[in-house]
VEXMI-113033 format. One record per residue (C-alpha): residue number from 1; x, y, z. Coordinates in Angstrom, 2 decimals. Layout:
// residues N
n, xx, yy, zz
NUM, X, Y, Z
...
END
This chain:
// residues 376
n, xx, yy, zz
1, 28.11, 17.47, -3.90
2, 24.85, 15.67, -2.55
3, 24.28, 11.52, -2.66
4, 21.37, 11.03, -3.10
5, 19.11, 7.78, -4.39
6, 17.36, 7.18, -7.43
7, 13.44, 6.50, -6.81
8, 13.80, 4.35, -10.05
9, 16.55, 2.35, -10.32
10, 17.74, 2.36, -6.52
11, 21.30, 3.07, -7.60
12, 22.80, 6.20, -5.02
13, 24.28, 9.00, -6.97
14, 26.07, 12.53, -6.70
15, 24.46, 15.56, -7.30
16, 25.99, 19.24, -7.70
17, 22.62, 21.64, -7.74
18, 20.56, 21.21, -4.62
19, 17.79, 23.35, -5.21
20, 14.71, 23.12, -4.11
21, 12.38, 21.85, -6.15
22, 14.81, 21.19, -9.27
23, 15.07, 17.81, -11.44
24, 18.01, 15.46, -10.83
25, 18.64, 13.18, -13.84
26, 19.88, 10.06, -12.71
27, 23.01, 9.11, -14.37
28, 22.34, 5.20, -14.43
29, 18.89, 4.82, -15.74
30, 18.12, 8.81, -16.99
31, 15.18, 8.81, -14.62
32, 14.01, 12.59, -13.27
33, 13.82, 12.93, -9.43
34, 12.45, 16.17, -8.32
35, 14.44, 17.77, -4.80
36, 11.13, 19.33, -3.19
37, 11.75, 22.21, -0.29
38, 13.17, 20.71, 2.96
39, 16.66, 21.38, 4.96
40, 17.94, 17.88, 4.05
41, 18.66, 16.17, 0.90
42, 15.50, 13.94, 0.48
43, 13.97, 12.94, -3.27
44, 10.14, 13.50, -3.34
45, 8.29, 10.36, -5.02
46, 7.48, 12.02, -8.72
47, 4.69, 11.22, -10.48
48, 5.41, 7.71, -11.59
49, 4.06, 6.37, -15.16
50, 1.02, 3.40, -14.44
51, 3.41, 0.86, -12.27
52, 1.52, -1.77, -14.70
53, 3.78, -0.32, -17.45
54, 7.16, -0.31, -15.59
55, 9.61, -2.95, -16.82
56, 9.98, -6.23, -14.60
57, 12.95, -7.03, -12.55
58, 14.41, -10.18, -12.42
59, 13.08, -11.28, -9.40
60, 11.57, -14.90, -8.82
61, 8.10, -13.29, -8.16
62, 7.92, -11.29, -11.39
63, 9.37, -14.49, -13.72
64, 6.68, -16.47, -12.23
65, 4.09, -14.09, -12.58
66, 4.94, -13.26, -16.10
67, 4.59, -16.93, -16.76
68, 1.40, -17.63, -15.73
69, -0.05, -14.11, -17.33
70, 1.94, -14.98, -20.29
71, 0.16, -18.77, -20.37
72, -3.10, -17.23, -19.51
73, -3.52, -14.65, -22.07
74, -3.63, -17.73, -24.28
75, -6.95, -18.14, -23.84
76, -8.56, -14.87, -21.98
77, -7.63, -12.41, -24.89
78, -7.62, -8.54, -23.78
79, -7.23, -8.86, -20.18
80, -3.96, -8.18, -19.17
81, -4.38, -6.04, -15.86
82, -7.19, -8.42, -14.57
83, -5.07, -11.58, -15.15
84, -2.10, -9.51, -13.56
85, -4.61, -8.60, -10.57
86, -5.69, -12.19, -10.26
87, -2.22, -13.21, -10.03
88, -1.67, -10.25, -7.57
89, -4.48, -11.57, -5.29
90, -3.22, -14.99, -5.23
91, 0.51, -14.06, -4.41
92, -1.41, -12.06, -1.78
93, -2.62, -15.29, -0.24
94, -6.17, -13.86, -0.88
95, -9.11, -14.53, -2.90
96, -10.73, -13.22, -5.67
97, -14.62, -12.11, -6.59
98, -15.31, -11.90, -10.49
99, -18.91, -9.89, -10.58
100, -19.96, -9.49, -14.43
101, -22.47, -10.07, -16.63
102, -22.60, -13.77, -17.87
103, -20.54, -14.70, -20.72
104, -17.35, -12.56, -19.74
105, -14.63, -15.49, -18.96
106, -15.10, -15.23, -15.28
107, -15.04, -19.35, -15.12
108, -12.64, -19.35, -17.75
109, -10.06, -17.55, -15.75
110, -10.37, -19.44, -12.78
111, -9.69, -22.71, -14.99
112, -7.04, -20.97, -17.28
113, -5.40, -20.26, -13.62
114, -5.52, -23.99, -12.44
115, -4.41, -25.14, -15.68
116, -1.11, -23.12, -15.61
117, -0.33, -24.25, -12.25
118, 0.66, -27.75, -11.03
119, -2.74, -27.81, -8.02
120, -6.00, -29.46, -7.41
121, -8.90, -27.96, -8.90
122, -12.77, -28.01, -7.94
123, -15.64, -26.52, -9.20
124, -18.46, -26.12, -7.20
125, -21.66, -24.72, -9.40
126, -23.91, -23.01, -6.18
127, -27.92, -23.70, -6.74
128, -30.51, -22.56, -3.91
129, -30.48, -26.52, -2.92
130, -27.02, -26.88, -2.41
131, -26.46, -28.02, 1.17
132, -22.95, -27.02, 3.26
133, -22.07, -31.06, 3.44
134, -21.60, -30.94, -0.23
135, -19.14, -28.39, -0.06
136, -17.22, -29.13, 3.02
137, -18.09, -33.37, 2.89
138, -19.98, -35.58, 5.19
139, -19.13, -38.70, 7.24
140, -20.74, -42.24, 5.19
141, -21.01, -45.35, 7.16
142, -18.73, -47.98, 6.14
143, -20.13, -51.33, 6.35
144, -17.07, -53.10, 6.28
145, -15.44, -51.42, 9.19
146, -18.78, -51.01, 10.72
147, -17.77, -46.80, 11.25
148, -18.57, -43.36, 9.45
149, -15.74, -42.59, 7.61
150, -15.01, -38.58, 6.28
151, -15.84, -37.91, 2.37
152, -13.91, -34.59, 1.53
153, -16.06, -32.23, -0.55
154, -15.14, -30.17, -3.20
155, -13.47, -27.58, -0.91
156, -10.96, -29.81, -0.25
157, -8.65, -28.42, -3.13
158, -5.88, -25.64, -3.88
159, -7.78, -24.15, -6.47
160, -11.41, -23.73, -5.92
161, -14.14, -22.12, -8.29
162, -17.33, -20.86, -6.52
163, -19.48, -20.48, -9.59
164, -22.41, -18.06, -9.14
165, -21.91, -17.93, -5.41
166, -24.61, -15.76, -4.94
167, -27.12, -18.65, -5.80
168, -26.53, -21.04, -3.10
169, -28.14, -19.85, 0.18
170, -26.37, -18.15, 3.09
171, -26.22, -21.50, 4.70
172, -24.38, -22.58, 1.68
173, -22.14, -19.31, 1.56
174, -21.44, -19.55, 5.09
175, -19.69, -23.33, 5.00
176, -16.82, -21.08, 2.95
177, -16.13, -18.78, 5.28
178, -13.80, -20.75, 7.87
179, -11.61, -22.05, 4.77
180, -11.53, -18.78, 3.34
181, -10.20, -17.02, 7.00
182, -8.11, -20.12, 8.36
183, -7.54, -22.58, 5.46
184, -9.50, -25.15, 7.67
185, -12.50, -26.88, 7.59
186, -14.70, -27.56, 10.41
187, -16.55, -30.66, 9.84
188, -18.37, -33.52, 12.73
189, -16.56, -31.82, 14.84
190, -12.97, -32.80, 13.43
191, -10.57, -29.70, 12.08
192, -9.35, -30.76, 8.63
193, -5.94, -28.14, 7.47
194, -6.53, -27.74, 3.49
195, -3.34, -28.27, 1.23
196, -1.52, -24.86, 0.71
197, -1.52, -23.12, -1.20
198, -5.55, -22.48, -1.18
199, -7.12, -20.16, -3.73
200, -11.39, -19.34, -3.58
201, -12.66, -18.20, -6.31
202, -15.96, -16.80, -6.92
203, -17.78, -15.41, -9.58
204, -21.49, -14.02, -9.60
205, -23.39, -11.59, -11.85
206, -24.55, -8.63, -10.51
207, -27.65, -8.33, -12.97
208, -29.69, -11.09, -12.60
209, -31.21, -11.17, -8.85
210, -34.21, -13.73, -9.30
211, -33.39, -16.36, -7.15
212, -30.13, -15.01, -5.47
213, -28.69, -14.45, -2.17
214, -26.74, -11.48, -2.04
215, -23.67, -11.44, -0.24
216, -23.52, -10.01, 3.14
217, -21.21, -7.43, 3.91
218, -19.15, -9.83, 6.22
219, -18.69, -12.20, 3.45
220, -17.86, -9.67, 0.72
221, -14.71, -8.00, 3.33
222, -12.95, -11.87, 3.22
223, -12.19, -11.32, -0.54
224, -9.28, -9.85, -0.80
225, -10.35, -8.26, -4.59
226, -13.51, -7.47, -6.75
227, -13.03, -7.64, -10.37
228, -15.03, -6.74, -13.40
229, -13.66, -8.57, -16.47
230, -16.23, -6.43, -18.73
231, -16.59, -6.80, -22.26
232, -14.06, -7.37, -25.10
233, -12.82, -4.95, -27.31
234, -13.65, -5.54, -30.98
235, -10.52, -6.56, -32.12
236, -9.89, -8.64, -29.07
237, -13.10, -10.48, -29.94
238, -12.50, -11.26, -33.05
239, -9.26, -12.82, -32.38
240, -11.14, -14.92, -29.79
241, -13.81, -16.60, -32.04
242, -10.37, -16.99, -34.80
243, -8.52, -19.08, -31.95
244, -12.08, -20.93, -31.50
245, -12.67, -22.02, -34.51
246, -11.61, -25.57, -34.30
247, -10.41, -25.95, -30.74
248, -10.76, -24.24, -27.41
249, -6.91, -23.17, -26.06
250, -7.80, -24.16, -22.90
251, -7.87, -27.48, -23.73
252, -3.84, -27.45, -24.67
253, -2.88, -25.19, -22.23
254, 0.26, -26.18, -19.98
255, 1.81, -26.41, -16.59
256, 4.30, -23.33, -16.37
257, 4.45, -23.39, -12.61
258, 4.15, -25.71, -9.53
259, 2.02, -25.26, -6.47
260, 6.06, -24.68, -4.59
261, 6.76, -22.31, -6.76
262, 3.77, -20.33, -5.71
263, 4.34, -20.79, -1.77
264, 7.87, -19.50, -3.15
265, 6.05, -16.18, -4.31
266, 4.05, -15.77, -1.34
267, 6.54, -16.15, 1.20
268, 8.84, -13.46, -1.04
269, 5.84, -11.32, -1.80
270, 5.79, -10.61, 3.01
271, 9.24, -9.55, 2.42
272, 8.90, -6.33, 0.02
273, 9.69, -3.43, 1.84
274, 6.99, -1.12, 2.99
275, 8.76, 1.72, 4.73
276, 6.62, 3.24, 7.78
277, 5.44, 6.24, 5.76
278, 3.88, 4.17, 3.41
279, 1.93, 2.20, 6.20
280, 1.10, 5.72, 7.29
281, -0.56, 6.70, 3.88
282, -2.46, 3.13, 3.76
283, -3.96, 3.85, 7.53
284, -4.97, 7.20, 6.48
285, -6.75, 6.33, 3.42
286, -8.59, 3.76, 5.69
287, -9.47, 6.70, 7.82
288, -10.54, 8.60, 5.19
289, -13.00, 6.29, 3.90
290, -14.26, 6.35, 7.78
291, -14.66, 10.01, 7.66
292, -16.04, 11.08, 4.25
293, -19.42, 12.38, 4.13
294, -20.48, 9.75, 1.40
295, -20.04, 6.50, 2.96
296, -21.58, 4.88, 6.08
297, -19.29, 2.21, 6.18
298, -16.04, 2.34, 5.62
299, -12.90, 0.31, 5.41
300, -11.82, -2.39, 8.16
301, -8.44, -3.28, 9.45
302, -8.94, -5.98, 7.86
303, -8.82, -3.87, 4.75
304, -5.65, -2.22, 5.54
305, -3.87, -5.32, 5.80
306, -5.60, -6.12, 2.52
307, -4.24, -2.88, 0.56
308, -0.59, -3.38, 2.05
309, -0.66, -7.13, 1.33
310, -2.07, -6.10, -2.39
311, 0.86, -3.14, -2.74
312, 3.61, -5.51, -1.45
313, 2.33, -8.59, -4.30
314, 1.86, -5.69, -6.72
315, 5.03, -4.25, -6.60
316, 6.80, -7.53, -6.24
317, 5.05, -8.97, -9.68
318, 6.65, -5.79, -11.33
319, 9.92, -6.81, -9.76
320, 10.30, -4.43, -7.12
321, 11.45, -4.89, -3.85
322, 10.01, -1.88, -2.13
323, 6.30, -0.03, -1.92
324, 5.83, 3.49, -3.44
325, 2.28, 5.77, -3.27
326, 1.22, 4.73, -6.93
327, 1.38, 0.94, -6.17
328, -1.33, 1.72, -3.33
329, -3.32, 3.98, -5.62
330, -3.23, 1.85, -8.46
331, -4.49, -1.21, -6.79
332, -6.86, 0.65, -4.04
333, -10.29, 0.64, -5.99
334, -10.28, -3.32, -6.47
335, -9.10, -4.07, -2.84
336, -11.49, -1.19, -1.27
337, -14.33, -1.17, -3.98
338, -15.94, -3.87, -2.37
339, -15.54, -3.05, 1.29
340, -17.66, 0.23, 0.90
341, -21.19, 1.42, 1.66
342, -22.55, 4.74, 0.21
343, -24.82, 6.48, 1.69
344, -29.14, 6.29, 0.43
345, -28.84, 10.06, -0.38
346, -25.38, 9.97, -1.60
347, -26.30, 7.34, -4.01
348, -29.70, 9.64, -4.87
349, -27.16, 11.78, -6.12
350, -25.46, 10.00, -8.51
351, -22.38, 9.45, -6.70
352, -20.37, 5.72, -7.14
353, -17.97, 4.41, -4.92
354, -14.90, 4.23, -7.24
355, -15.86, 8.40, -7.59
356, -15.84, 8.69, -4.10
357, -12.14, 6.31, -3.53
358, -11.12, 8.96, -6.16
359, -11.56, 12.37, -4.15
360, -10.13, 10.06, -1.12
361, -6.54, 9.15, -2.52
362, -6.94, 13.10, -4.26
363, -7.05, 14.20, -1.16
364, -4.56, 12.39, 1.42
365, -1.37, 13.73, 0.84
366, 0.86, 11.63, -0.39
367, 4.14, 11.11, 1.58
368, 7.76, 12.33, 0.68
369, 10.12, 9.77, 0.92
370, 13.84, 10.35, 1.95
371, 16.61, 8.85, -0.03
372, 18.29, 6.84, 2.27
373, 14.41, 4.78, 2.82
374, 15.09, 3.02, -0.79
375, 18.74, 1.85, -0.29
376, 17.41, -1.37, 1.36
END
């Protein structure tokens, strides 16, 4: 007799037939575990089915997640894993890039998302003439008092929606960039903390470059995700312009969470357990992307901490409270996609950067876990 741990359920349990590389059936949720060749009893991670699809726990992260998805997909009809990813990214304490064609819901999901929570909300629409002081605020003389008092600007919210950031100019871009990093604001020389918890985000389209400012590399690697909200499926379109017809949902959406109740999340979302072979596998997917042939720049530490952040909040929103290989694959392309630079010639030839990410996590090998690692 063996004990060994379901990968599933978490639940130890006894096993007669050791054999290497047979399937244990766990006898309290029926889950498979496969017993791969080593001297002592470990459970190799199986193929898991898309973590997206695995039932929630009952954890405080994944009620309020399901919540605000839930409340969401009132009015963004479709979308289910870029709402989820959005949410991911925001229990993450990180920010989010929509790039799409105009028309998608890219500002509709950022005000969807400020609707269903409790925060302040500001919209700042970026035009080449927009100066920093009108996103970060500017000192006006007072008459009365006879001194320049502070205005806040827009950036002085929880919730803020760059909208087609890649209009204003890099002066413009660049007043975000100290509240994105340190949730401060820099302004006549006074340090101003912004209320927690603070939420950029931006959406651009990636089409139209006549009087744009394309992102600098720099700027791109402090969002924590890129996502594409592409277009709707027929069906999911038509049900759309049926829920339009007399009044837009967003106007009647509801509260169904409070700006605590996210600081909750994100303070549970740094405890989900990332054993040391999972670090491993992020750092050498990093290195990969520093290696391959295809890409002249590759990922950052700062994008490490970004994929184990994303695969703690990931796992966590599915009510897990550990980090297996398919949470980091799952989520890698959105946190990574964005952080990447292909080559001229590799580009020549038709290869993509979500192709390339793909041969990457094909190729790393993906760690075997022991048993005892998931009876935390």
């Amino acid at each position: 007799m063996t004990k060994l741990t379901c990968v599933y359920c978490g639940k130890p349990f006894m096993a007669v037939s050791t054999t290497a590389e047979s399937d244990l059936t766990c006898p309290n949720c029926g889950s498979k575990n496969m017993l791969p060749l080593r001297e002592t009893p470990v459970v190799q991670i199986p193929k898991l089915k898309n973590p997206a699809e695995r039932e929630a726990g009952d954890s405080p992260v994944a009620a309020t997640a399901s919540r605000l998805i839930d409340n969401i997909e009132k009015v963004i009809v479709g979308k289910h894993d870029e709402i989820m990813l959005t949410v991911m990214a925001y229990f993450a304490e990180g920010h989010v890039l929509l790039e799409d064609v105009p028309g998608v819901a890219k500002t509709m999901l950022a005000r969807a998302l400020s609707r269903s929570i409790g925060c302040d909300f500001k919209r700042i629409q970026c035009t080449p003439d927009l100066l920093p002081n009108d996103i970060t605020g500017s000192s006006i003389f007072n008459p009365k008092t006879t001194e320049f008092e502070f205005r806040p600007g827009p950036l002085f919210a929880q919730i803020v929606l760059a909208d087609e950031i890649n209009r204003a100019t890099p002066r413009a871009q660049a007043a975000l960039l100290e509240a994105m990093a340190e949730r401060k604001v820099t302004a006549d020389g006074n340090n101003y903390e912004l209320t927690p918890p603070f939420l950029l985000i931006a959406t651009q389209n990636p089409i139209d470059h006549e009087g744009t400012f394309p992102l600098p590399e720099a700027q791109l690697d402090r969002f924590l995700v890129r996502l594409s909200l592409g277009y709707p499926q027929f069906e999911n379109e038509v049900s759309m312009l049926q829920r339009l017809k007399s009044q837009h949902p967003i106007e009647t959406l509801e509260t169904v969470a409070s700006a605590e109740e996210i600081l909750t999340c994100q303070e549970a979302v740094r405890q989900v357990h990332v054993d040391e072979k999972i670090i491993r596998y992020i750092v050498q997917i990093i290195k990969a992307t520093r290696e391959h042939y295809d890409i002249v720049l590759g990922g950052s530490p700062r994008a490490s901490l970004a994929l184990l952040r994303c695969a703690q909040s990931f796992a966590a929103i599915q009510g897990f409270d550990f980090v297996v290989p398919d949470d980091v694959k799952h989520i890698a392309a959105f946190v990574l996609g964005h952080r990447l630079i292909l080559r001229p010639e590799s580009r020549l030839r038709k290869k993509t950067v979500r192709g390339v990410l793909d041969e990457i996590l094909n190729t790393v090998p993906v760690p075997q876990m022991p048993a005892a690692s998931f009876a935390k």
